[in-house]
C-alpha positions as CSV (number, residue, x, y, z in Angstrom):
1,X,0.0,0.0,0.0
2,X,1.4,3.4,-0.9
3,X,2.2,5.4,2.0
4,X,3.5,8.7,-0.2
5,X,1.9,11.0,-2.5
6,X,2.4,10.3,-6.0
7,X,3.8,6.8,-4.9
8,X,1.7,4.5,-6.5
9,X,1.3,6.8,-9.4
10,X,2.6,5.3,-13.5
11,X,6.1,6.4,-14.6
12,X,8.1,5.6,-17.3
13,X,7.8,5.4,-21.0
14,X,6.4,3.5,-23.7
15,X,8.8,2.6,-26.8
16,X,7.6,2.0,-30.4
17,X,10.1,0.0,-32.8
18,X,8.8,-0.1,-36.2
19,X,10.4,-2.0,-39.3
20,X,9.1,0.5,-42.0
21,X,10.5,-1.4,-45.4
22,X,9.9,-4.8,-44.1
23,X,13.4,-6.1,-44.0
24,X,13.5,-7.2,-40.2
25,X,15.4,-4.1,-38.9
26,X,13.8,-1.5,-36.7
27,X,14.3,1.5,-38.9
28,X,12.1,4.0,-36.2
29,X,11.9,4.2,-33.1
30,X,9.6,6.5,-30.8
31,X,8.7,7.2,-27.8
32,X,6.1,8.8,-25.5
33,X,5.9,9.3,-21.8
34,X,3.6,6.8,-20.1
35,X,0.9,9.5,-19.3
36,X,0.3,10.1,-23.0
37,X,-2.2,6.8,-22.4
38,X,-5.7,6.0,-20.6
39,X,-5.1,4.9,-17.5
40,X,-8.3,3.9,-16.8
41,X,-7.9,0.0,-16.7
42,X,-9.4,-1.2,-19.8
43,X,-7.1,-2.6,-22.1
């Protein structure tokens, strides 16, 4: 249980790899922070 404010709250980042020619090498990459997403439990 968190005792702190903030503790229990999502941090972090998601990355996104894409292969953009389809030769099996990630040729992008992005990434946004974890936020950027509904948090609201659905998936």
């Amino acid at each position: 249980m968190p005792n702190a404010n903030g503790e229990d709250a999502p941090t972090g980042r998601t990355s996104i790899h894409e292969d953009t020619n389809n030769d099996r090498v990630y040729d992008k990459t992005s990434a946004c922070p974890q936020s950027y997403f509904k948090s609201d439990g659905a998936n």
